[in-house]
C-alpha positions as CSV (number, residue, x, y, z in Angstrom):
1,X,135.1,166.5,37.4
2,X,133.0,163.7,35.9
3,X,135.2,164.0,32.4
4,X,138.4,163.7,34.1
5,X,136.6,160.8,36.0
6,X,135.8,159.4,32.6
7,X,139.5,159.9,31.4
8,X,140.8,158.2,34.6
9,X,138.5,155.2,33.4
10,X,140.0,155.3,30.3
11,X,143.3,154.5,31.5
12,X,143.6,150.9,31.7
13,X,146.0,150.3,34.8
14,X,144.0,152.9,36.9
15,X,139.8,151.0,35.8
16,X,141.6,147.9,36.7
17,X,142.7,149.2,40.3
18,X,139.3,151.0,40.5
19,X,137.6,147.5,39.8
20,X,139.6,145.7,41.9
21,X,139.2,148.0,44.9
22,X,135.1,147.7,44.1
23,X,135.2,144.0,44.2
24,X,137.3,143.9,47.7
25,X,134.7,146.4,48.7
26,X,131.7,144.5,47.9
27,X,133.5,141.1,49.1
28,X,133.8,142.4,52.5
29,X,130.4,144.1,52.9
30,X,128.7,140.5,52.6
31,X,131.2,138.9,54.6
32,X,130.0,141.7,57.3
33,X,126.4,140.1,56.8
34,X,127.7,136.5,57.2
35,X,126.5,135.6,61.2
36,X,129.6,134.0,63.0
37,X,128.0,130.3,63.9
38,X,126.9,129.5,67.0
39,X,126.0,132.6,68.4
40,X,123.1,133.6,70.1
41,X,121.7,136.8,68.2
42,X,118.5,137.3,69.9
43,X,120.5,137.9,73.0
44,X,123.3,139.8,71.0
45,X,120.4,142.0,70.3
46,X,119.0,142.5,73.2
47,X,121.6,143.2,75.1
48,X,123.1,145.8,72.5
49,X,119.6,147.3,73.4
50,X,119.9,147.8,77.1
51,X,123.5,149.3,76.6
52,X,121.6,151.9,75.5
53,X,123.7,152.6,72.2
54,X,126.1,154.1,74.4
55,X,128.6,151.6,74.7
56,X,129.7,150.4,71.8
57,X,128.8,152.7,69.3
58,X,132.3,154.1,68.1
59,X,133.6,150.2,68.0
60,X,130.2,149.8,65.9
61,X,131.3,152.8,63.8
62,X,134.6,151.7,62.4
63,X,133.5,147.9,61.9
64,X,130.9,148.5,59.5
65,X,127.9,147.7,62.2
66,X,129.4,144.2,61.8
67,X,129.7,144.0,65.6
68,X,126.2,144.5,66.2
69,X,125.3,141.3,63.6
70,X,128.4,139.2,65.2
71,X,129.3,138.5,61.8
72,X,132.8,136.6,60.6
73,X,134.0,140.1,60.3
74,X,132.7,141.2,63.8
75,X,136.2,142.9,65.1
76,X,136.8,144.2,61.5
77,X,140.0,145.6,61.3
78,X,140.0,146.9,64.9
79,X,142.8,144.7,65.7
80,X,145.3,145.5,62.8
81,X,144.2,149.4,63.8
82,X,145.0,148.9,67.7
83,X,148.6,147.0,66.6
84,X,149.8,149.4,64.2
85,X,149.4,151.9,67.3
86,X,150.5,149.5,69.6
87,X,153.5,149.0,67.0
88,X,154.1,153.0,66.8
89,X,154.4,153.4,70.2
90,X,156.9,150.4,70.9
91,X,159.2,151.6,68.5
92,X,160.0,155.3,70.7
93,X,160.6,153.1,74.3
94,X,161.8,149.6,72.8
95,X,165.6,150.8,71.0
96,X,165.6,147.6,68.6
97,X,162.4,148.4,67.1
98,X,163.4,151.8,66.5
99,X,166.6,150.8,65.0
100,X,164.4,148.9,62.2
101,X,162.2,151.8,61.9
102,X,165.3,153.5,60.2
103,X,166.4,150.6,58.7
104,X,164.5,151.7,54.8
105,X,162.7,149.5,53.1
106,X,163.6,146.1,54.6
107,X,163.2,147.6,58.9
108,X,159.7,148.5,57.6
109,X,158.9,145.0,56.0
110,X,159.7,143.6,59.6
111,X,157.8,145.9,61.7
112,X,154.7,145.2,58.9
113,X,155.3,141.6,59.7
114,X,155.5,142.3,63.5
115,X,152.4,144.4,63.5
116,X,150.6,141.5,61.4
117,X,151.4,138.8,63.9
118,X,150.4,140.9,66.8
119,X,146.8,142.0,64.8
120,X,146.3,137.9,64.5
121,X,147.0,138.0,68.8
122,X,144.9,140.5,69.7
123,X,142.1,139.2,67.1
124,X,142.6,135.7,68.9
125,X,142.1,137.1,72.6
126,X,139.2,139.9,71.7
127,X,137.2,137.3,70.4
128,X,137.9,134.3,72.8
129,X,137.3,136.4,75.8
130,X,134.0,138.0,74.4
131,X,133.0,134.4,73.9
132,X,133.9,133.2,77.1
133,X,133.0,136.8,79.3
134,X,129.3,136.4,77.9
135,X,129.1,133.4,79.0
136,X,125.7,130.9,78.1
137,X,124.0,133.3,76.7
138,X,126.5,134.3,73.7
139,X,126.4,130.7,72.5
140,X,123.8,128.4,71.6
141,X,125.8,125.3,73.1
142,X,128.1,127.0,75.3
143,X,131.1,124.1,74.9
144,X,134.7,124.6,75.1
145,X,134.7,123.6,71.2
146,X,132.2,126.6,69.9
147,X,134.0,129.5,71.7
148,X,136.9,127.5,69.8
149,X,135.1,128.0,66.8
150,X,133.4,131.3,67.6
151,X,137.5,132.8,68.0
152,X,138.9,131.1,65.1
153,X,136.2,132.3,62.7
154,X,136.7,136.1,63.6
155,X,139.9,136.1,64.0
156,X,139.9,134.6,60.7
157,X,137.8,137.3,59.5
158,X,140.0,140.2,60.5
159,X,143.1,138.7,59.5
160,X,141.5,138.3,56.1
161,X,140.3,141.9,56.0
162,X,143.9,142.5,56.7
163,X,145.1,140.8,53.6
164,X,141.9,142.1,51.8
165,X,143.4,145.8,52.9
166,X,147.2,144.8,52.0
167,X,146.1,143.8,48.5
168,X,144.4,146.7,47.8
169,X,147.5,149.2,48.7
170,X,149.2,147.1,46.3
171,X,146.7,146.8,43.5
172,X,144.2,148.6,44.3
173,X,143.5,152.7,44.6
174,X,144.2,154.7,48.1
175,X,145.8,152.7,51.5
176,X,143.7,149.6,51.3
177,X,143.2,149.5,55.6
178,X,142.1,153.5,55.3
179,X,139.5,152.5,52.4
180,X,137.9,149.6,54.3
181,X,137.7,151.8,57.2
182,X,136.0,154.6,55.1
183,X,133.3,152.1,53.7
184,X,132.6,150.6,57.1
185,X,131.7,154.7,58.2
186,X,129.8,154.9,54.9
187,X,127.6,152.0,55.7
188,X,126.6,153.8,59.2
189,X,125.4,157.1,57.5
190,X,121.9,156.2,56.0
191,X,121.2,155.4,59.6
192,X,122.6,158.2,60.9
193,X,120.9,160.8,58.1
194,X,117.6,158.5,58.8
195,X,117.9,159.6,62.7
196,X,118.2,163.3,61.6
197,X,114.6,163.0,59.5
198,X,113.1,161.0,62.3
199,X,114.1,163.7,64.9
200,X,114.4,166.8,63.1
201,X,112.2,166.4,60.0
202,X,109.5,163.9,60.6
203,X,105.9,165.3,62.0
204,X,106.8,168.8,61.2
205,X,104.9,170.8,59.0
206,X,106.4,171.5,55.4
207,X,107.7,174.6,55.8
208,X,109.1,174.2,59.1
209,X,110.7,170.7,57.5
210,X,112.2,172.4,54.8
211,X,113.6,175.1,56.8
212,X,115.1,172.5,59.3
213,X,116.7,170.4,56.3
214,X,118.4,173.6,54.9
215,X,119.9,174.4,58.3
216,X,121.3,170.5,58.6
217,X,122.5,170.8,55.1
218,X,124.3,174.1,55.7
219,X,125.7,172.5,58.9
220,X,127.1,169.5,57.3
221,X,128.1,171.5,54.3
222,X,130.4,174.1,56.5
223,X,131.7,171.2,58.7
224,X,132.9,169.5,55.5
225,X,134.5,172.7,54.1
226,X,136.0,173.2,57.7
227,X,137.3,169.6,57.8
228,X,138.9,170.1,54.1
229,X,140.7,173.2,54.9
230,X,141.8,171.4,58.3
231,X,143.0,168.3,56.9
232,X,144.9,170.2,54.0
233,X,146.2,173.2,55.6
234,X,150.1,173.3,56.8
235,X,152.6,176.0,57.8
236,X,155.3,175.7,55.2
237,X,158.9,176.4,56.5
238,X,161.7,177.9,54.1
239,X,164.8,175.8,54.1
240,X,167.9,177.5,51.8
241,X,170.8,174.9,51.2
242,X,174.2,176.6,50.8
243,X,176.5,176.0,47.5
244,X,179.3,173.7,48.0
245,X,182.4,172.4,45.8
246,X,181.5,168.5,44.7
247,X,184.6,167.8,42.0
248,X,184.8,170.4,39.5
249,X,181.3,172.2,40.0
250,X,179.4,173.7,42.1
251,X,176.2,171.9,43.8
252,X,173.2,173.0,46.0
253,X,172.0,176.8,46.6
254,X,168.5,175.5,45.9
255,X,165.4,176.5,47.9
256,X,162.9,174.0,49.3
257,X,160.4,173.9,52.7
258,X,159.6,171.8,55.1
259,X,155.7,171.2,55.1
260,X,153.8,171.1,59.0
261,X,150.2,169.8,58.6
262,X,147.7,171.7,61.2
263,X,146.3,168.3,61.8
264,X,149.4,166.7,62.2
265,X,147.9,163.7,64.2
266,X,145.2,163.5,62.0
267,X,142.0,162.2,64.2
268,X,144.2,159.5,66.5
269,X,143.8,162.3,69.4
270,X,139.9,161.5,68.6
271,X,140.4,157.5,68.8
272,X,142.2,157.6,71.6
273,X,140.4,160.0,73.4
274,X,137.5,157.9,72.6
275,X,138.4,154.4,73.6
276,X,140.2,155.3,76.8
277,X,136.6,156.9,78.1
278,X,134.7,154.2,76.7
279,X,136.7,151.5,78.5
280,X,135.2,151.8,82.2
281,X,131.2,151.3,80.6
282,X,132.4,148.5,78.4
283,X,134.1,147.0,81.5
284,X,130.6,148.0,83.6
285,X,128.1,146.3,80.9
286,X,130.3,143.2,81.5
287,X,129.8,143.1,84.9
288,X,125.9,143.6,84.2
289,X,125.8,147.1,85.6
290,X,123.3,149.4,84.7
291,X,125.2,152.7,84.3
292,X,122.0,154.7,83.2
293,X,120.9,154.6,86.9
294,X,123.6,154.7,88.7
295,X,123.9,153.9,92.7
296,X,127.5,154.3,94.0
297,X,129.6,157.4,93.4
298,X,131.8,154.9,90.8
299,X,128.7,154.8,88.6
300,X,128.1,158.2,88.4
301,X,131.6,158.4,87.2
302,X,131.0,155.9,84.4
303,X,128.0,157.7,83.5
304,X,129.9,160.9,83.0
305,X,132.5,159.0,80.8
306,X,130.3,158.1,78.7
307,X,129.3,160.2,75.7
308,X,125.7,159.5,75.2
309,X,125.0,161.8,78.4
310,X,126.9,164.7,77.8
311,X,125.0,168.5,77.3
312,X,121.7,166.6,78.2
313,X,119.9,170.1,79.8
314,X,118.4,167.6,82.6
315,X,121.5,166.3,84.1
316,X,124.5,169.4,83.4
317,X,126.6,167.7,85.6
318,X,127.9,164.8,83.9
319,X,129.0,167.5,81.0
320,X,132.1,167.4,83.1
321,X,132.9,164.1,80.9
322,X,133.3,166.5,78.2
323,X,135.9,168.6,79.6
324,X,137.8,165.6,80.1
325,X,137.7,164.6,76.9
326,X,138.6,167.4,75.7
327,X,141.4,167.1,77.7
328,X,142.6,164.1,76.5
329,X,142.0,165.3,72.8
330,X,145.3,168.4,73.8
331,X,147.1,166.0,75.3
332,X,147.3,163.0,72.8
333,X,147.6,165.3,69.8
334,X,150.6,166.4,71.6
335,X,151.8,163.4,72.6
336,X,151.6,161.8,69.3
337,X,152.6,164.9,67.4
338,X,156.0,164.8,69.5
339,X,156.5,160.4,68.2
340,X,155.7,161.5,64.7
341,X,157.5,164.5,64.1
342,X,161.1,164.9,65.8
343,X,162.4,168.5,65.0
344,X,165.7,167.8,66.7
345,X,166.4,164.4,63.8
346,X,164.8,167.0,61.2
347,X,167.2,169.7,62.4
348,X,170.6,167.5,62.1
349,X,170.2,166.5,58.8
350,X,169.4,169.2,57.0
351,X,172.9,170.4,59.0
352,X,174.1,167.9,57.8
353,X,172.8,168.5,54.2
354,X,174.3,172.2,54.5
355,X,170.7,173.2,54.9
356,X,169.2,175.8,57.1
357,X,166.2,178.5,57.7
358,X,167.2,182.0,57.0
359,X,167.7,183.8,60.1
360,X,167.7,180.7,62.4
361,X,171.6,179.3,63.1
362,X,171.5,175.5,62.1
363,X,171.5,173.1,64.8
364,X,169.5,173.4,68.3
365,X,168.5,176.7,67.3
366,X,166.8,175.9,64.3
367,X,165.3,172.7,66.5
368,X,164.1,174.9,69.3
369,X,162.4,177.5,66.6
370,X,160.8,174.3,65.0
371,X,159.2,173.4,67.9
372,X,158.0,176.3,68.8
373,X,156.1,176.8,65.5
374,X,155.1,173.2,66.0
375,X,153.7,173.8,69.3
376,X,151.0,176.6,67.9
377,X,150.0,174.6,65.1
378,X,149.2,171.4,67.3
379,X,147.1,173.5,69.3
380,X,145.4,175.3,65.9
381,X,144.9,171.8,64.4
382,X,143.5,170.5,68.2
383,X,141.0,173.1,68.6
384,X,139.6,172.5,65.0
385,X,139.5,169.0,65.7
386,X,137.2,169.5,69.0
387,X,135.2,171.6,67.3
388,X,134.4,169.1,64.6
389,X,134.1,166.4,67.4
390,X,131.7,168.2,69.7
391,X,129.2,169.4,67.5
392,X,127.7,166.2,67.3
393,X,127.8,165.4,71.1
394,X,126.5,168.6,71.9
395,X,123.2,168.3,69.5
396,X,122.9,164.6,70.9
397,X,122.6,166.1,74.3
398,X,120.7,168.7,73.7
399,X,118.1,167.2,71.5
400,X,118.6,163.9,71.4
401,X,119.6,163.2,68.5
402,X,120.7,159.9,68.9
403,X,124.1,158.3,70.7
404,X,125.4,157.2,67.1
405,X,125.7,160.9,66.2
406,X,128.3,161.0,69.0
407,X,131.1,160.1,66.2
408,X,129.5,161.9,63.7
409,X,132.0,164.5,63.4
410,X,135.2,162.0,63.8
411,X,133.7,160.0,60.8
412,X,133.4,163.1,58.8
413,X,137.6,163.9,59.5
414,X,138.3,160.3,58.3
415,X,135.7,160.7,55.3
416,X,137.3,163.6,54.2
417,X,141.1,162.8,55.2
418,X,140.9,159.3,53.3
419,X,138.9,161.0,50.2
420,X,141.5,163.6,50.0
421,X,144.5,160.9,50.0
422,X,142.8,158.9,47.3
423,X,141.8,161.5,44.9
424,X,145.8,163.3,45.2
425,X,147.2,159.6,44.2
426,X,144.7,159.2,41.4
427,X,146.1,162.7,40.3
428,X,149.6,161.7,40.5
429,X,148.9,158.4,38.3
430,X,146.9,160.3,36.0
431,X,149.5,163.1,35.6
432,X,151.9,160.8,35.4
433,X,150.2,160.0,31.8
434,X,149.9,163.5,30.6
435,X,146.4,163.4,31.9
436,X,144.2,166.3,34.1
437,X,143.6,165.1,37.6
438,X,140.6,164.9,39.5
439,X,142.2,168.4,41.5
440,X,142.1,170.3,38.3
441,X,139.8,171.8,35.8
């Protein structure tokens, strides 16, 4: 591993992506320590505080902790994340849009330009209403001309993360938005491992300490593992391609496959999942509710929403939050499997193509047999994924580990799934140059 490293640096196109990608890297983690000016951040702090951790804490995960500092990178690339969804999702119920989806090359240059414009929109309003729905206390002058400022700095901030992602997909190593993403989880782990010692490790007796750190090790070591095969493994379906007369020769007869991922939606199912339940105690902590003691039958509902209080052995019945999350985790990996992956469009081309599985007649057939092979692996790849996911909740609950764990597992998936990516281009470039890849020995 570390000589085919040394081989890659060798290379002079790939050390010169590599060090652009570190200098992007290390350009946006102190930007994320830059304070946004003007805001009050002994009140920020404070009120992060009596939220418990609960609230925020998988926004707080995939911006770096840059939220919690208000920094000029504060929404992070949040915004470009929720309008390349947004984007996704339009271009299944709005027929234009997924006319241009089709349209190669130039259909996708104009739905990245569409999904840019909107990430600058939705930067704009996030940070103009949490300016203005804090109220005094945000600011330090609360003026019509700060929360001016206070929106155009961060929304300058994440439309320049955007560009800072862009460039590196173009010159750098890996998708440049899933890299940023991946360092902002990496900045949250010391913290997270520091909460393990404190609660697992710390005031125990040596033995019993090392005992404990094996187990966590072993934990995280099999959930990694578990994740890799997860992320990697697919069901492979044989496609044969009869021989047909093109001129004077004979063409086609080859064999080839058609590849389904067990995780085909990847850990969107998680991210969704997460920000729909997470919406009712961000909109509560607005509203200056405190959803740790609830009063009305509403707040108890809240309270069950909300992660941080699931499996806790003193109150069993807001684990029902669980089940619905759960829930939601089967049905948006269906839901997003089925926008993703359309067996009937797969199905009419390779009939088209003269293609077709062996014993399956081409056409609806062979659509209706796809699906149905589609159908067990999204609930395969679903059921690994909520194992991953509720590990951590469950040891939050039931020792208190600490709500930041919550997303523990969901930060592992993208860890690994972006990791993975990386490394298999890296391979590709170096193979390309009669080099052994990173995947090889």
């Amino acid at each position: 591993m570390f000589k085919n490293i040394i081989n890659a640096f060798k290379i002079k196109d790939i050390r010169s992506r590599m060090l652009f990608t570190l200098l992007m890297i290390l350009i946006v983690r102190f930007g994320c320590q830059v304070v946004t000016p003007g805001i009050n951040m002994e009140y920020i702090k404070s009120w992060i505080n009596s939220m418990n951790g609960s609230t925020f804490n998988f926004f707080n995960v995939i911006t770096g902790s840059s939220f919690t500092t208000m920094s000029v990178f504060a929404l992070n690339i949040s915004p470009y994340i929720t309008s390349s969804i947004i984007v996704q999702l339009l271009t299944i119920a709005i027929p234009s849009l997924e006319e241009m989806s089709k349209d190669g090359e130039e259909g996708k240059k104009k739905l990245n330009a569409i999904t840019r414009y909107l990430t600058v929109a939705l930067a704009l309003i996030q940070s103009v209403s949490m300016a203005i729905g804090f109220g005094t206390n945000y600011l330090n002058n609360y003026t019509w001309y700060n929360v001016a400022v206070v929106g155009i700095v961060m929304t300058a901030g994440s439309t320049a993360l955007m560009w800072i992602g862009e460039r590196i997909t173009e010159r750098g190593i890996g998708n440049g938005i899933s890299i940023l993403l991946l360092v902002n989880i990496l900045s949250g782990l010391p913290n997270d491992f520091r909460t393990l010692y404190s609660v697992f490790i710390a005031n125990k007796s040596v033995t019993v300490g090392i005992l404990v750190a094996i187990l966590i090790l072993a934990l995280l070591l099999g959930l990694v593992v578990f994740v890799i095969y997860l992320q990697d493994g697919e069901r492979r379906i044989p496609v044969q391609y009869a021989k047909k007369l093109q001129g004077r020769r004979m063409v086609g007869g080859q064999s080839s496959n058609i590849p389904m991922k067990v995780n085909t939606a990847g850990v969107i199912p998680v991210i969704f999942a997460s920000s729909l339940l997470s919406i009712p105690a961000m909109i509560a902590s607005f509203a200056g509710k405190d959803i740790s003691q609830p009063t009305t039958v509403g707040g108890h509902i809240v309270k069950g929403l909300t992660q941080s209080y699931w499996c806790n052995p003193k109150e069993p019945i807001y684990t029902i939050g669980l089940l619905v999350y759960l829930f939601l985790l089967v049905v948006f990996a269906y839901f997003y499997t089925s926008i993703t992956f359309n067996p009937t469009e797969i199905a009419s081309n390779m009939k088209k193509q003269g293609g077709f599985i062996p014993g399956i007649r081409p056409g609806k057939p062979t659509s209706d047999y796809m699906n149905k092979i589609l159908t067990y692996i999204v609930f395969i790849g679903v059921v690994g994924l909520a194992i991953v996911a509720v590990i951590p909740i469950i040891l939050t609950g039931l020792f208190g580990v600490g709500s930041s764990l919550c997303f523990f597992g969901t930060s592992l998936i993208i860890i690994v799934g972006v990791i993975l990516e990386t490394m298999k281009q890296v391979e590709s470039m170096m193979t390309v140059r009669s080099y052994k890849g990173f995947l090889t020995d």
